[in-house]
N, C-alpha and C positions, 0 to 999 in steps of 0.2 A: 592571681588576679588578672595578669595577662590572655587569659583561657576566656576571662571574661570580656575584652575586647572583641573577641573573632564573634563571640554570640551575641554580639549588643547590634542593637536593630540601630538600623542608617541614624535614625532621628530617635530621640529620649523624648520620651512625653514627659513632660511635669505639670504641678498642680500650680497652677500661679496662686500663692498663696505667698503673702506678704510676712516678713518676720521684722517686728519694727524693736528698736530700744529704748527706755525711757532712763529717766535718771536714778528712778529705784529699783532697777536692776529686773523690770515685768516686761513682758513681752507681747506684743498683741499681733491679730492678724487682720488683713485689710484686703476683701476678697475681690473686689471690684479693680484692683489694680491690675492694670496691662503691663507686661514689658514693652521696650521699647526698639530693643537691639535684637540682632539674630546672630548666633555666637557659633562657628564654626572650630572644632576642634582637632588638634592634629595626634596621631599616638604618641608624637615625641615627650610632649609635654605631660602624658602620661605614665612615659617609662620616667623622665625626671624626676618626677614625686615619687615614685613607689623605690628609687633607687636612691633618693635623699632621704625619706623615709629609712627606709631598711638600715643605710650603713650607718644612721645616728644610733639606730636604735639597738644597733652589733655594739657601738663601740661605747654608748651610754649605759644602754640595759634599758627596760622598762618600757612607759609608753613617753615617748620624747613628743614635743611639740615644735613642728617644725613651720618655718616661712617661707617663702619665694616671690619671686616675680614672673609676671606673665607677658611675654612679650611678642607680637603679631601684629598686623595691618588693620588698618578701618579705613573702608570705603562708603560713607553713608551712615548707613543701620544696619551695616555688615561687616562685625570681626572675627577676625580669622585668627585663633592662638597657635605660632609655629614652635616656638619654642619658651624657655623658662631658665632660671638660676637661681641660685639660694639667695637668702637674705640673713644675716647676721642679727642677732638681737641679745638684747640684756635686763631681767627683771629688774626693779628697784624694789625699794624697802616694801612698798604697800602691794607685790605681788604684780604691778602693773606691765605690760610688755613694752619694752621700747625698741625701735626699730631702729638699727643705724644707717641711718640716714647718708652719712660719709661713704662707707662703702658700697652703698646702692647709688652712689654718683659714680664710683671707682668703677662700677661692676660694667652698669649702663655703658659709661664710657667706652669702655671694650670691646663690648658685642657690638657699637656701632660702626666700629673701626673694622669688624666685618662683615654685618650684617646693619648697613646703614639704612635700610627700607622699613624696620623692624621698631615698634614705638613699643613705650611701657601703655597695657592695658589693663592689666590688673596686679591681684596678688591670688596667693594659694596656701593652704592650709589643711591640716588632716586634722579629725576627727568625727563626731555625731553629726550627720549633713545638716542637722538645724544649726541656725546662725549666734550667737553666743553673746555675751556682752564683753567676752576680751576678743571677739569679732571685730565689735564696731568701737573698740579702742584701738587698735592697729588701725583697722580703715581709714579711722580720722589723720592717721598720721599720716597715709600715705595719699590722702586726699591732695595734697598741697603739691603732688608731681600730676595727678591725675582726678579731676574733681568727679570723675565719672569710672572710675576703676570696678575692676569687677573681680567679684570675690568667687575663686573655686576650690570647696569641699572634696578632699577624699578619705574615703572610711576603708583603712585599710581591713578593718575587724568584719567588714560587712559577709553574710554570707548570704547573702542573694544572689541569684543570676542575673542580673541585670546590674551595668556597668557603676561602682559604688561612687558616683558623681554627681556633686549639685552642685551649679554653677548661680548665682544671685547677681543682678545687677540693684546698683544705689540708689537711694533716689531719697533727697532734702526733703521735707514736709514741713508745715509749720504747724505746730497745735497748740491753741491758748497760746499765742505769741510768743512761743518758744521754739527752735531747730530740732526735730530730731529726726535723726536718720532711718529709714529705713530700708529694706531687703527685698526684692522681689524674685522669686525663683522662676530660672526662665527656663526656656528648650534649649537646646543645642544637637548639631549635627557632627558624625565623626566626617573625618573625611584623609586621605594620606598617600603618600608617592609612594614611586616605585622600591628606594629605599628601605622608607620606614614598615612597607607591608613585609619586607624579608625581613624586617629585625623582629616585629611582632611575631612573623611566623616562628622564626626561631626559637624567640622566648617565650611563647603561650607552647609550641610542643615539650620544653624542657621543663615549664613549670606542671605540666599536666602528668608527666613521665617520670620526668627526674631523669633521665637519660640523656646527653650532649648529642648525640649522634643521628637524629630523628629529626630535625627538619630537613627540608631540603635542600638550604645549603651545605647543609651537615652530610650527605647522603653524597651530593655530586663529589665534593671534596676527598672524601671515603673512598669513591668509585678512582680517583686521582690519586689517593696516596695507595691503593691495589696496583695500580697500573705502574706508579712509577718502581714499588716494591719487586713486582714482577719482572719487570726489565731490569733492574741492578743483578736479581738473582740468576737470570741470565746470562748477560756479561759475565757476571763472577764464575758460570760454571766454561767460557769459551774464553778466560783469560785461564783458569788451572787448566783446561786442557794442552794450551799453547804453553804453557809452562811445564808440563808437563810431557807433552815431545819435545821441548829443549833440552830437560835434562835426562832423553833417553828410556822415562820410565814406560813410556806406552809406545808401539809404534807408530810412525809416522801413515797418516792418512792425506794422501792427494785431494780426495775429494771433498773432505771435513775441510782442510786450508784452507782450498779455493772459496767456498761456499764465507769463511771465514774472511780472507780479502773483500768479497765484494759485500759481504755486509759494512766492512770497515770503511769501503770506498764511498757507500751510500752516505755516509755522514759528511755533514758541511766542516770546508776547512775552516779554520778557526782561523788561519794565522793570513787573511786576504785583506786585500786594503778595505772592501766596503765593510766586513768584521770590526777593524779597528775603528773603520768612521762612524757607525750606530752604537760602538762600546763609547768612543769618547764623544759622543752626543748624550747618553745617559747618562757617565759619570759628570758631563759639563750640568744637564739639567738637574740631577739632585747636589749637586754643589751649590749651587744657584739656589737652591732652597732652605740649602744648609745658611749661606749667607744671609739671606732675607728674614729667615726667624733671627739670625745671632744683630742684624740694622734697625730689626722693628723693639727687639729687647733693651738695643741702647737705647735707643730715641724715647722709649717710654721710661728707660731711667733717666735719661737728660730733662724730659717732660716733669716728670715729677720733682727732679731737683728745681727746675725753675718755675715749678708752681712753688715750692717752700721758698726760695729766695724770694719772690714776690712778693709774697705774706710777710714776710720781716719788716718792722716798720723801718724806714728810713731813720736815720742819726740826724740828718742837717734840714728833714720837715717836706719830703718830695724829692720825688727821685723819677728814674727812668725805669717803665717795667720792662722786663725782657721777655722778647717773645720764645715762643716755643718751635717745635722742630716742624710739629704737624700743622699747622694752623699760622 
């Protein structure tokens, strides 16, 4: 599916063609409707589904139905999808989807803490690109964070060339004074850094292949473990020689020696004060990092104990709430 990223044209045409719901489960189409937004999308958010996709569907079996959230910038009538994370959910008795709601507060919370620029824009969802009635039963739910959320389709079964993607934005109607929602299928453009075009490369060459070795980071890396392979065996063959006129077996050669010293010479001492000042600058800076994951770990479990003490109703009818670490 990644193969089909590299061949998907800048911009998706789609067919603005409305997919509305009603209450007995029929579907209609509404041809006159315009989108409204213009939806920019990133690859990241495309290896996320097809990689949440995939490992449900290793460790469930079958065809798993999976959720997520879509999260990116709005500037206007222009959203930009950079990235995404799962969503937890749980059927009840009559087959209906329920979204948990608790840990897409927990989740959100997190990615803000470090990617604070970053709003809930939508949700995402795999299967047939048309829109579904356990569609616009999840939608609803997640209306209440985003009245305007926008719903994107991937089909991972698709076997077309062209990118298996429909993205739909929402939009309330009233008919015979009644709400029902409906779907508009709109365009959207790819668009990606410097990053995310090396990882796509990598994994549109390995899924076309099945070989690791064939992209280009693959290749340079390759050309570095040759090179550094080549020099070890090197060394190895001018320490057995040295070892070797130590103990007498071979004649001594003046000239091999010499050639032997000034190779030795060529390398940087190790044991000089500006060596020791750039080595305890590295191990000062990934300490430093070591510390600041194990500071952010507690504060988020301080954080969460003192949201649950908060919640405890008080004994005596009012109390003091306690704040938090972050906030």
């Amino acid at each position: 599916m990644f193969s089909q990223i590299k061949r998907a044209k800048i911009s998706s045409t789609a067919n603005m063609k409305t997919l509305e719901s009603f209450s007995d489960k029929q579907c209609g189409f509404v041809t006159d409707a315009q989108a409204s937004v213009c939806v920019t999308l990133h690859p990241l958010v495309i290896m996320n589904i097809s990689d949440h996709f995939t490992r449900i569907k290793a460790q469930e079996g079958g065809n798993p139905q999976i959720y997520g959230a879509l999260l990116g910038k709005q500037n206007g009538r222009n959203l930009e999808l950079f990235n995404s994370f799962e969503l937890q959910h749980s059927i009840n008795e009559t087959g209906k989807v329920i979204i948990e709601l608790a840990y897409f507060h927990s989740k959100e919370e997190q990615f803000r803490q470090v990617f604070k620029d970053l709003d809930f824009l939508g949700w995402y969802t795999v299967g047939w690109s048309e829109a579904t009635e356990c569609d616009i039963t999840v939608h609803k739910q997640l209306t209440v964070i985003n009245e305007s959320s926008l719903l994107l389709k991937l089909d991972p079964f698709s076997k077309s060339a062209n990118l298996p993607i429909t993205i739909y934005e929402s939009m309330l109607d009233i008919v015979n004074e009644q709400p029902r929602t409906s779907f508009i299928e709109i365009s959207y453009t790819l668009a990606s850094e410097e990053a995310e075009r090396i990882g796509v490369d990598h994994v549109a060459r390995l899924s076309s292949t099945g070989h690791s070795d064939v992209s280009q980071v693959s290749e340079h890396m390759q050309v570095d473990k040759s090179a550094v392979q080549m020099l070890y065996s090197r060394i190895e063959t001018i320490l057995q020689y040295v070892k070797a006129v130590q103990n007498g077996e071979i004649p001594l050669n003046q000239e091999i020696m010499r050639e032997c010293l000034s190779l030795c010479q060529r390398l940087p001492v190790l044991n000089t004060n500006s060596f020791k000042e750039d080595l305890l600058k590295q191990y000062n800076d990934v300490s430093l990092m070591s510390y600041l994951a194990v500071i952010t770990k507690g504060c988020n479990i301080s954080n969460e104990m003192i949201a649950k003490l908060n919640a405890l109703p008080d004994r005596h009818g009012g109390g003091r709430r306690v704040r938090g670490l972050l906030f």
